[in-house]
GUMI-568949 format. One record per atom (N, C-alpha, C): x, y, z. Coordinates in steps of 0.02 Angstrom, whole numbers, plus 50000, padded with zeros to 5 digits. Example, Ala and Ser with C-alpha at 12.3 -4.5 7.8 and 13.67 -1.06 7.14 Angstrom:
GUMI-568949
506604971650390506154977550390506604983550390506424988850354506844994750357506455000250394
END
This chain:
GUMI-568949
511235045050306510985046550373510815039950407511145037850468510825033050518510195034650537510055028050548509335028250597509345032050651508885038050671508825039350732509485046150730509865047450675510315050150672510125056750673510785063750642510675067650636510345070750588509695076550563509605075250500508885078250515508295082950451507635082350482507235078650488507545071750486506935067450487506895063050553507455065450583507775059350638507695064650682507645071350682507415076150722506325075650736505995075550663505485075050678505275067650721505565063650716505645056250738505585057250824506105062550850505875063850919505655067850931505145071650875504775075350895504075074950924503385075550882502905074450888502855068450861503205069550799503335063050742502585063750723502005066950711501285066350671501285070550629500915070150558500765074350522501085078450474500915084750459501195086350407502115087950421502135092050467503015089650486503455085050456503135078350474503525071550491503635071250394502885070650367502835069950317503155073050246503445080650276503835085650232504455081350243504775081050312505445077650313505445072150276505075067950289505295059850259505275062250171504715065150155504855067350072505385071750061505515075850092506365080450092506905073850072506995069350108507505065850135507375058250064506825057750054506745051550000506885056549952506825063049937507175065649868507955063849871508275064549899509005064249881509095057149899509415055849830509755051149823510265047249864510685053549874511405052749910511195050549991510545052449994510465049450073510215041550061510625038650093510555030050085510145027850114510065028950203509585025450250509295033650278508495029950279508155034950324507915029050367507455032950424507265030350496506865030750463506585023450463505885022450455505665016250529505995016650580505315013250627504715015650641504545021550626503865023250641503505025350565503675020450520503265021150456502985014650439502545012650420502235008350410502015007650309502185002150274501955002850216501334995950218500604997250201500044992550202500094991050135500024986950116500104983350056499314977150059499004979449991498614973949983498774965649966499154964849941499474958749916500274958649917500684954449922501384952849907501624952649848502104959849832502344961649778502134966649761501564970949813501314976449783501794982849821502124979849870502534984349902503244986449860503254978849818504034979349767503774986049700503164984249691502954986549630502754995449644502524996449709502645004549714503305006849725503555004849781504205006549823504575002849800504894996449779505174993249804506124994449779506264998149737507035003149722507245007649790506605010849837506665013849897506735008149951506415002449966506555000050037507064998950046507714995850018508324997050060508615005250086508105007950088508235014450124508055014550178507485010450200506955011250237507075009750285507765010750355507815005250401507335003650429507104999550460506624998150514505884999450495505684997350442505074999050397504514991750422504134994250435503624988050453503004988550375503024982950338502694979650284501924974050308501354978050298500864975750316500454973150250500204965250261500034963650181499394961250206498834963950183498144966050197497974958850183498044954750125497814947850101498464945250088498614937450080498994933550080499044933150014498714934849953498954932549880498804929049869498194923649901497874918949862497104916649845496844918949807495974917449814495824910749832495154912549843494894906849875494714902949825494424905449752494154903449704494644897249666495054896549704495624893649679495844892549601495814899749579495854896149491496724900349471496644905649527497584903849519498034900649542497834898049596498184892249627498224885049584497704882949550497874879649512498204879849447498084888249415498604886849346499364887849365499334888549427500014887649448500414881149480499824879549468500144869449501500284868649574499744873649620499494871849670498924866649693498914862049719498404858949748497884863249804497934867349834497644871049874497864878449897497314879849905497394889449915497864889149982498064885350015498474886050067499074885650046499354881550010499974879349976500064885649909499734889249899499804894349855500094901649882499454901449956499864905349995500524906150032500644900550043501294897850087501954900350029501654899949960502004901549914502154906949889501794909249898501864920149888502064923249944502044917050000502294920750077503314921050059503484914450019504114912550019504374917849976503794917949913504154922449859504264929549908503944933049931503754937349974504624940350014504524934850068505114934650095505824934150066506054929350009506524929949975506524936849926506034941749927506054948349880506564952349940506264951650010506344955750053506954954850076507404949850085507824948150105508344950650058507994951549989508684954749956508594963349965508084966849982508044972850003508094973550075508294968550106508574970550179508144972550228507424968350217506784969650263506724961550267507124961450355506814955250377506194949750387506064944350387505244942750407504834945450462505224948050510504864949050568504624955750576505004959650505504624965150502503984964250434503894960550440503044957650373502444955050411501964958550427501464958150463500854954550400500834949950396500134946350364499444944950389499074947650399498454949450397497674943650385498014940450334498044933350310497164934550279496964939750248496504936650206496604934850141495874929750124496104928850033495974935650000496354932749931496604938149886495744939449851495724946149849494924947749839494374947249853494394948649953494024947849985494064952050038494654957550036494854963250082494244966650092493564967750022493054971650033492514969650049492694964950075492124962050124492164961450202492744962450225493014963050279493244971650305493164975450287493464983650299493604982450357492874982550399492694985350468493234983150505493354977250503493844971450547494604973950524494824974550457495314977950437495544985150488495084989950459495044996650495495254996750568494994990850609494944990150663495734987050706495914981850663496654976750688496994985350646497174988250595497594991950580497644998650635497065001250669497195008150722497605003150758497324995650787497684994750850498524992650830498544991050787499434988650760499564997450745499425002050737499575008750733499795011550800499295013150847499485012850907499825010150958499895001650937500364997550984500984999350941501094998850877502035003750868502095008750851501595014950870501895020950865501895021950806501535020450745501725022350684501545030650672502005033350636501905039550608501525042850546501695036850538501545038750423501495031850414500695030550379500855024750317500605027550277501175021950229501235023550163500655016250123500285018150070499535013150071499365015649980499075011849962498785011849866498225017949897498165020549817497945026549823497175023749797496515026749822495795026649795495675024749742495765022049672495835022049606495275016049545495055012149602494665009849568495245001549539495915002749550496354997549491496094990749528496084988749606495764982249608495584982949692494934980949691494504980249754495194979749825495404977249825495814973449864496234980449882496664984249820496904990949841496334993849871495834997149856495445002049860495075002249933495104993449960494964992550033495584992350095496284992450045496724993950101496655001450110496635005150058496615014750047496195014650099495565013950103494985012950129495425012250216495585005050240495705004450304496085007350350496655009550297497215015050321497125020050369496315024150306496205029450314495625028650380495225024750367494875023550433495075021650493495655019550486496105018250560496355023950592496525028950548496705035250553496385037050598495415038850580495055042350601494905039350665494915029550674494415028550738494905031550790495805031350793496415034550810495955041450841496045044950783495975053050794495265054250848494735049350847494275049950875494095049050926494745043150984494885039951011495455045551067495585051651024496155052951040496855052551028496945045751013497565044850995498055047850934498535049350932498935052550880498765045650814498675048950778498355046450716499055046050644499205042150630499795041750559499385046250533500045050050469499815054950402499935049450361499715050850303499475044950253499755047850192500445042450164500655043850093500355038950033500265039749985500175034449918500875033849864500635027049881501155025549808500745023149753501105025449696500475023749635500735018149610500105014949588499995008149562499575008149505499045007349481498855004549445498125006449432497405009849349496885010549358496735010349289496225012449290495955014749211495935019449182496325020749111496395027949094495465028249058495685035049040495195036849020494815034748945495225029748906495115025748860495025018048872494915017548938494795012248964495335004648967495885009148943496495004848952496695004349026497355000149034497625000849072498285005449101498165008549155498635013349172499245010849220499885011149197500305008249279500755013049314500835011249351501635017649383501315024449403500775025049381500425034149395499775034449412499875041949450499275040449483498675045049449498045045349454497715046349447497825054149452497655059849414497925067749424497345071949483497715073749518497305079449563497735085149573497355088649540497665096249581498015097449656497665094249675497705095049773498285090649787498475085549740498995081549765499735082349738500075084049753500775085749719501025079749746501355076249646501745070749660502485073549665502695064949696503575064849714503735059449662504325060549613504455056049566505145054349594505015049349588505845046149604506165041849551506585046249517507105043149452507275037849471507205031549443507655025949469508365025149398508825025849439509555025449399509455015349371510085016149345510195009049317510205004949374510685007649421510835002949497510345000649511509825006449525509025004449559508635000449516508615002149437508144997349396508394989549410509004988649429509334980449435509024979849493508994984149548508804982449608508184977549615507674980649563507064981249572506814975649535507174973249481507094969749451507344961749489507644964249500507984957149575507364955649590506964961249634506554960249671505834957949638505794960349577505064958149538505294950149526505774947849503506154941749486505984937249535505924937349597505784934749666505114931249648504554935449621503934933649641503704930449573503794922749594503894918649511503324917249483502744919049537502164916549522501664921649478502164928049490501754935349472502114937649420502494934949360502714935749298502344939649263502054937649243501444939449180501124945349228500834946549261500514953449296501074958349294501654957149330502214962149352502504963949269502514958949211502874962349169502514967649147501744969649172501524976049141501824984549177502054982749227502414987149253503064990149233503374997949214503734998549208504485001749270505045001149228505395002849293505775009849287505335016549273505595022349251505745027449322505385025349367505325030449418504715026049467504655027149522504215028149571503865034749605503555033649634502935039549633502735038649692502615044649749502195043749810501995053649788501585050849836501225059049872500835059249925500625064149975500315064550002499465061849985499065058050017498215055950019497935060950010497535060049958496865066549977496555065150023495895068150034495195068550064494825062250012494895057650021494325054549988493585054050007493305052649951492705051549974492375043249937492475039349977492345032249967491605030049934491175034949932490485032849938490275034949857490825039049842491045039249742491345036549699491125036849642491815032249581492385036149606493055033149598493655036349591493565037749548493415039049483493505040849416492975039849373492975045849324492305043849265492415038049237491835033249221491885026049186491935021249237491945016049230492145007049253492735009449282492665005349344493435002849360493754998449334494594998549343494764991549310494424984349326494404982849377494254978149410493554975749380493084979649371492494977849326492794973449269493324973849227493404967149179493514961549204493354961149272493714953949297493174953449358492844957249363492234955049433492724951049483493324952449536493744951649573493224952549614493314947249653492874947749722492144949449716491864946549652491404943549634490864952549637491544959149648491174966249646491144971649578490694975349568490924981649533490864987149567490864992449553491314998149570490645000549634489925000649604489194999849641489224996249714489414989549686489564981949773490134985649795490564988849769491214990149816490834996549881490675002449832490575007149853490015008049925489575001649910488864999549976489534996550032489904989850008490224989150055490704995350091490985000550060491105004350113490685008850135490135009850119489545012650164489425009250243489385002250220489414997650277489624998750312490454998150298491064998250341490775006350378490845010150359490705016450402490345017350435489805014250417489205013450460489355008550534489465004450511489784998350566490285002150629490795006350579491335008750631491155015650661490525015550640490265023750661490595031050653490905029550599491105036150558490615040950526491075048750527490705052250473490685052150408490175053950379490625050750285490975055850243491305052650232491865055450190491625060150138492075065250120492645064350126493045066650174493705062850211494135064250289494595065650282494785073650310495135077850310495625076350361
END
């Protein structure tokens, strides 16, 4: 199917294009295989870091024509202690470097630079910033018409996801509150803590309320993807914990931000990322809501 073509998704596209509609088509249309390109100018994927878009989606974006890629932080802390075991002299030159890896992933999945919107905070510091997040994402929502983004799901796997989930969804609402037609909100799964306190990858967290979409990746697609993890030279050792069996989206719940995602520690607690645990995360989005004068969650 062309962009804009014949088809239900290129029909909801001139339709209302909001909500659950838009959202049945585009998942109708990412099930089959045999359909190569869908219209995606009015989809948006928010991404906390570079490579997290390869690591949910990234066997799907050469489907995606016209897909706008929003990367919440640049991939490099301030703390500079990965910039240097990587033989950076400075958190700028680290970033400049995950921007390149970034772009050369995309270029082999056929998503230009000018569709990569960088955001430009450091890496583990998204949850300290929401409000301002929440705020630049309604207005880049409303200035292109987005329909649907696609955003990491609530999970606790690292501060940085859990405040893009977080901004998505609050952009949504200041949208809806404002009036304005508001994006429906998909997840791709990434990454948390099972219930043995290991690490979990590729799946998401189980809810009744959420019916996942699995997407088989064939041999073609595992090479695809692997191209694309191959790109980001700096993220070896993290990305080899990922496997390449399938991808996974579904529709967002109702979260409610002001709770654990899950019984126990978050992942992120073994590593105090952004200097938070699951307690500092959870006040900072109290904040944020408070600040943006929301109701609290959970948002329907």
């Amino acid at each position: 199917m062309s962009p804009g073509g014949p088809g239900p998704l290129g029909r909801a596209l001139r339709g209302p294009a909001r909500g659950t509609p838009f959202v049945e088509a585009f998942l109708r249309e990412l099930r089959r295989p045999e359909v190569t390109v869908l219209d995606a100018r009015r989809i948006a994927l928010v991404a906390a870091h570079p490579d997290d878009e390869t690591v949910g989606l990234g066997a799907q974006l050469p489907r995606l024509a016209g897909l706008r890629i929003v990367h919440v932080t640049d991939g490099a802390p301030a703390d500079m202690r990965d910039a240097r075991e990587h033989g950076f002299a400075s958190r700028e030159d680290y970033a400049a470097a995950r921007r390149e890896e970034l772009e050369t992933a995309m270029a082999v999945a056929g998503i230009p630079p000018v569709r990569l919107v960088g955001l430009g905070v450091a890496d583990q510091e998204a949850s300290h910033v929401m409000t301002g997040l929440a705020r630049r994402l309604a207005d880049l929502f409303d200035a292109q018409g987005v329909a649907l983004a696609i955003t990491h799901p609530y999970e606790g796997g690292h501060p940085d996801h859990d405040a893009a989930c977080f901004a998505v969804h609050a952009a949504a609402r200041l949208l809806a509150r404002q009036g304005r037609p508001a994006p429906a909100v998909l997840e791709m799964a990434s990454y948390h803590a099972g219930p043995d306190g290991n690490l979990v990858t590729n799946r998401f967290l189980w809810r009744p309320d959420c019916p996942e979409v699995e997407l088989p990746l064939d041999e073609q697609a595992r090479i695809l993807k692997r191209r694309l993890l191959a790109c980001h030279h700096t993220q070896q050792a993290v990305l080899a914990q990922f496997h390449l069996g399938c991808e996974r989206v579904r529709p967002a719940p109702a979260y409610d931000f002001l709770s654990p995602p899950h019984e126990g520690p978050p992942w992120y607690e073994n590593f105090r990322w952004g200097g938070l645990d699951g307690a500092g995360w959870r006040a900072l989005a109290a904040g944020a809501i408070g600040a943006l004068e929301l109701e609290a969650p959970p948002w329907r």
